[in-house]
PABAVO-5153 format. One record per residue (C-alpha): chain; y, x, z. Coordinates in Angstrom, 2 decimals, decimal comma, always signed. Layout:
% residues N
+-------+---------+---------+---------+
: torza :      c2 :      c1 :      c3 :
+-------+---------+---------+---------+
:     A :       Y :       X :       Z :
...
+-------+---------+---------+---------+
//
This chain:
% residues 180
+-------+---------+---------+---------+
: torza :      c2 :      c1 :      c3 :
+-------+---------+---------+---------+
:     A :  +64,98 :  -67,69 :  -59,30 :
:     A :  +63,28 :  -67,34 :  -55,87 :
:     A :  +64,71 :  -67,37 :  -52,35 :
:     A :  +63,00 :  -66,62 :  -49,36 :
:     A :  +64,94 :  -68,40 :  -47,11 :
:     A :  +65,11 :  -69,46 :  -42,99 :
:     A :  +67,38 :  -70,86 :  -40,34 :
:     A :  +67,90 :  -69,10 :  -37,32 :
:     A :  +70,25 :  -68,66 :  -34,57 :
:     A :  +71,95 :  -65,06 :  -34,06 :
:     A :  +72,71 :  -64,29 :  -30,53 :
:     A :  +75,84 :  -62,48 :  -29,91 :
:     A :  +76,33 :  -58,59 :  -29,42 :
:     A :  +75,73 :  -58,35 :  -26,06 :
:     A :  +72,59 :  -60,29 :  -26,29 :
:     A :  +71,19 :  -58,30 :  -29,37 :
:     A :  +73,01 :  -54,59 :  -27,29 :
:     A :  +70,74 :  -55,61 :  -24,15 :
:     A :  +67,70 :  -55,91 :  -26,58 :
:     A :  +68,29 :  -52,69 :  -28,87 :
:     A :  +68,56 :  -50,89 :  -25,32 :
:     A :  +64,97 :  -51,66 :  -24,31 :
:     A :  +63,76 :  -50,67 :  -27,50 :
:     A :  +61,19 :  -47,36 :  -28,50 :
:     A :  +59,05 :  -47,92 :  -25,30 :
:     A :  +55,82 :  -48,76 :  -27,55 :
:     A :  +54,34 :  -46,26 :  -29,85 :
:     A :  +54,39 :  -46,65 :  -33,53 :
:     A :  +56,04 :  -50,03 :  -33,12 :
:     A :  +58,36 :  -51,25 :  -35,62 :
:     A :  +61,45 :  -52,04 :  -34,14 :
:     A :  +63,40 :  -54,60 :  -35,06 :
:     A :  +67,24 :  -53,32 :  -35,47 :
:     A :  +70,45 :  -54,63 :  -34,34 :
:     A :  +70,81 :  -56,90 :  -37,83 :
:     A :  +67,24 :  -58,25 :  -37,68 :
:     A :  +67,73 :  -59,94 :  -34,22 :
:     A :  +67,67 :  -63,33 :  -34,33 :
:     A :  +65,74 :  -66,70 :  -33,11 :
:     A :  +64,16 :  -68,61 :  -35,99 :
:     A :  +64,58 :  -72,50 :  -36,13 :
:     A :  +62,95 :  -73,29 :  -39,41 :
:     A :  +61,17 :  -70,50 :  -41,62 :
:     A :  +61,62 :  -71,97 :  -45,17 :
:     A :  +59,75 :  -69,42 :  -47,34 :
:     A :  +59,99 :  -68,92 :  -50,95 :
:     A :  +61,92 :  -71,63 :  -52,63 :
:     A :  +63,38 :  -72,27 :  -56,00 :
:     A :  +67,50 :  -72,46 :  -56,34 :
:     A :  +67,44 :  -76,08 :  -56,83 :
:     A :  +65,79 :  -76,43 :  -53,23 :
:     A :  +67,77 :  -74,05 :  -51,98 :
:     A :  +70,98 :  -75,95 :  -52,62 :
:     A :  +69,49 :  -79,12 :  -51,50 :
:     A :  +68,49 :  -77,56 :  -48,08 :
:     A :  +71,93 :  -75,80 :  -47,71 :
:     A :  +73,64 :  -78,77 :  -48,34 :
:     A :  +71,76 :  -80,89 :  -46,16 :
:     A :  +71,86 :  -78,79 :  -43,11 :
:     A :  +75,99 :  -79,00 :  -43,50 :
:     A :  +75,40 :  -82,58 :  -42,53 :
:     A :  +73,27 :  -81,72 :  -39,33 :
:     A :  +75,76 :  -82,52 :  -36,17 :
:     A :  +75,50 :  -81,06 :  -32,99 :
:     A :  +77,32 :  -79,66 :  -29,81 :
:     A :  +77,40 :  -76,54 :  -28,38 :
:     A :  +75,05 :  -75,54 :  -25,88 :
:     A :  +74,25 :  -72,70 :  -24,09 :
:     A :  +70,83 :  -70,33 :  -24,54 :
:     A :  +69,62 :  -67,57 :  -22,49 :
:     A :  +66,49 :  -64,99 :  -22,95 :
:     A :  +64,03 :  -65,30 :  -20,45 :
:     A :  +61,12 :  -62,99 :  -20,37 :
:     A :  +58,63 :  -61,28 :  -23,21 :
:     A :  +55,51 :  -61,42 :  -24,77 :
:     A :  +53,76 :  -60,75 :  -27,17 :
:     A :  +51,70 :  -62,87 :  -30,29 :
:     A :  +48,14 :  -62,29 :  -31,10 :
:     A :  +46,09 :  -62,31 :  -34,40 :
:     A :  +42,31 :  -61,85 :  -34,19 :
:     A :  +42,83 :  -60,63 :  -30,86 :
:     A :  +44,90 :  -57,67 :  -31,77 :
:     A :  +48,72 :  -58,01 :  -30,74 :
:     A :  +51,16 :  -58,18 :  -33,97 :
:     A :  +54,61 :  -58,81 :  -32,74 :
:     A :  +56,40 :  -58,29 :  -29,09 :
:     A :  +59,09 :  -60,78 :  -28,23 :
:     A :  +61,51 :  -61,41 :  -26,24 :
:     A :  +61,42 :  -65,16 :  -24,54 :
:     A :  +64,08 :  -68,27 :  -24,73 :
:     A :  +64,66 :  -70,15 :  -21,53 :
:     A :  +63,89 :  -73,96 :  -22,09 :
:     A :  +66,41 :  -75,38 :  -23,77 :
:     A :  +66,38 :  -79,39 :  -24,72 :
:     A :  +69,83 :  -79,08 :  -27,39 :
:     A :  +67,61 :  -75,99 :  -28,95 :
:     A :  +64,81 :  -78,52 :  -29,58 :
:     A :  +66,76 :  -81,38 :  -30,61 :
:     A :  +68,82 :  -78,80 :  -33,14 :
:     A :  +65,18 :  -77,43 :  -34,49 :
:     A :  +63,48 :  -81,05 :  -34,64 :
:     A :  +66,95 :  -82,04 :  -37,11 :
:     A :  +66,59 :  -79,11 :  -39,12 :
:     A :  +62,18 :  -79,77 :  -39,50 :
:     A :  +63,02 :  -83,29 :  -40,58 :
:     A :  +65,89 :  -82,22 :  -43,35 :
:     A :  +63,31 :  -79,55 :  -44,52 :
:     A :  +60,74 :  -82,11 :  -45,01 :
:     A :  +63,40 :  -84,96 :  -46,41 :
:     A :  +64,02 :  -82,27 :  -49,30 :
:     A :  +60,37 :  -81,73 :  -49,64 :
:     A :  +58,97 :  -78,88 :  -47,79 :
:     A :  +55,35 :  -79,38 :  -45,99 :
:     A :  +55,90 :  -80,26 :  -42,58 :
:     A :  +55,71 :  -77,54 :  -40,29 :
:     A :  +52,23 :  -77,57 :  -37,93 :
:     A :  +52,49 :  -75,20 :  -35,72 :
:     A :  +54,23 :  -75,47 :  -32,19 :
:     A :  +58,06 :  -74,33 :  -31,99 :
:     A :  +57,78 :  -71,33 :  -30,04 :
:     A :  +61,57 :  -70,13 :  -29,49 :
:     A :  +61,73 :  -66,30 :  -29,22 :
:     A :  +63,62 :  -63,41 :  -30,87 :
:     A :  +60,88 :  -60,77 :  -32,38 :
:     A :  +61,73 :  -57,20 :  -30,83 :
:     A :  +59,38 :  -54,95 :  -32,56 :
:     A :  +55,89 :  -55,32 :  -35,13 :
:     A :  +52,99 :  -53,79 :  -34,02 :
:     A :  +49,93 :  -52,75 :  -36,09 :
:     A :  +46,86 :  -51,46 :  -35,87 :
:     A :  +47,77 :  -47,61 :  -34,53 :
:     A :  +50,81 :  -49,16 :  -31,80 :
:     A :  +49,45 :  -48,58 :  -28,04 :
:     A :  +48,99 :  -51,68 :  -26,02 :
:     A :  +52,33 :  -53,47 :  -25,41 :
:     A :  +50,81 :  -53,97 :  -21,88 :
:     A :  +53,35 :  -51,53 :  -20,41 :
:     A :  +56,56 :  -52,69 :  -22,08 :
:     A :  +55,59 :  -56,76 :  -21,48 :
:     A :  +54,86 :  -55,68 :  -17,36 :
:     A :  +58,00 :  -53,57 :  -17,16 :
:     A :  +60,29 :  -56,67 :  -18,94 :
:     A :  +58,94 :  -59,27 :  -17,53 :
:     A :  +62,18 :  -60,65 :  -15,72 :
:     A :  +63,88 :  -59,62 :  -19,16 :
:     A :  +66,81 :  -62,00 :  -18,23 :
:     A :  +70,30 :  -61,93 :  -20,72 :
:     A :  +73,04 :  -64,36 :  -20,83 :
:     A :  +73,72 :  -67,20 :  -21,08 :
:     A :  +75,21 :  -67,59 :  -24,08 :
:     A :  +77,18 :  -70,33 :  -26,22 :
:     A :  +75,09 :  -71,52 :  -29,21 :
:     A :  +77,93 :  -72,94 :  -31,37 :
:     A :  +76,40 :  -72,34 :  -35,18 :
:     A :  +73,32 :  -71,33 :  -37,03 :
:     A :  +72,78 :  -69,86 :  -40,15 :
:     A :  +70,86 :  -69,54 :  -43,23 :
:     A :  +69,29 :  -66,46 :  -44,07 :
:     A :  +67,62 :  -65,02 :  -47,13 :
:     A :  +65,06 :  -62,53 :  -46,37 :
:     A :  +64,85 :  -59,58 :  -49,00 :
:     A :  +61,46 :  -57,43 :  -48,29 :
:     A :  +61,81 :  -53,39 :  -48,40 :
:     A :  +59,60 :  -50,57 :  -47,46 :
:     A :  +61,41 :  -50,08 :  -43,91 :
:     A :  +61,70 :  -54,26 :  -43,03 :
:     A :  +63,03 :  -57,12 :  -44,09 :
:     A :  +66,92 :  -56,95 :  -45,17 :
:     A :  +68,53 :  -60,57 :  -43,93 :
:     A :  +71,44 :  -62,06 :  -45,66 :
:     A :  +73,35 :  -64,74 :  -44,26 :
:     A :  +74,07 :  -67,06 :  -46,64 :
:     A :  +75,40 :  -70,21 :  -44,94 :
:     A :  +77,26 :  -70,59 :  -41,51 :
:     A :  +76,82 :  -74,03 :  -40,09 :
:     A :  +79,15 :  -74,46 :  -37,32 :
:     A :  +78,98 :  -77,06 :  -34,02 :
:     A :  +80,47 :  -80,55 :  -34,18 :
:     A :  +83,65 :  -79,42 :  -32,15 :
:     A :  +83,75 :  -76,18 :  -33,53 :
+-------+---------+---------+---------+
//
């Protein structure tokens, strides 16, 4: 059986409120809703059970403290020049790149590819496609988009199930902070 797993961070209801509330300014943009709200640290993919279990038991040996996050900002990401996804921005946080970095070398230790491209830490707010307006507006009107801080004190793993309307994400795993 097949899992389409990730790790991620969900930021707490105030956070993900202050988010939904800025929400339906871009036409025909697929909002993201209050469960899909989150800030990936490792997207996993498809993976068999066995790996599964070995990554989920691996990350429960992953220590770390606390630490505090806070959005900063949005943009957007491009494909081909056409804008896909708007986001909204993490502030720069060293404990957030030390706790992604520990998680990128368990995922590799059980056997996953290494990941190449640049940890960008952000919480997608809505898809875009082909007939959304320009997110021009919305990114000029948010961009001191500025919520918490907020206490980072676990991270979860999530399995993705694909639907019509969006992706449907199960937690699976809680992995709490050292102190916690």
């Amino acid at each position: 059986m097949s899992h389409r797993l990730f790790f991620a961070i969900r930021p707490p209801a105030s956070v993900r409120d202050a988010i939904i509330d800025i929400e339906a300014e871009i036409d025909n943009a697929r909002w993201q809703d209050e469960d899909q709200l989150h800030l990936t640290l490792r997207y996993i993919g498809d993976v068999e059970t066995h790996l599964a279990d070995d990554l989920a038991d691996a990350a429960a040996s992953l220590r770390f403290d606390p630490f505090e996050l806070r959005v900063a900002g949005c943009g957007h990401f491009e494909k081909k020049g056409r804008p896909t996804s708007v986001w909204a921005g993490i502030a720069p946080s060293e404990p957030l790149v030390r706790l992604q970095r520990k998680l990128e070398q368990i995922c590799v230790k059980c056997g996953l590819p290494a990941e190449t491209r640049k940890f960008a830490p952000h919480i997608t707010v809505a898809r875009l496609n082909s007939s959304s307006e320009s997110p021009a507006p919305f990114l000029a009107r948010h961009a001191g988009l500025d919520l918490g801080p907020w206490t980072v004190d676990s991270y979860i793993l999530y399995q993705s199930h694909l639907r019509d309307q969006g992706s449907l994400y199960e937690p699976i795993l809680t992995y709490q902070a050292a102190n916690q």
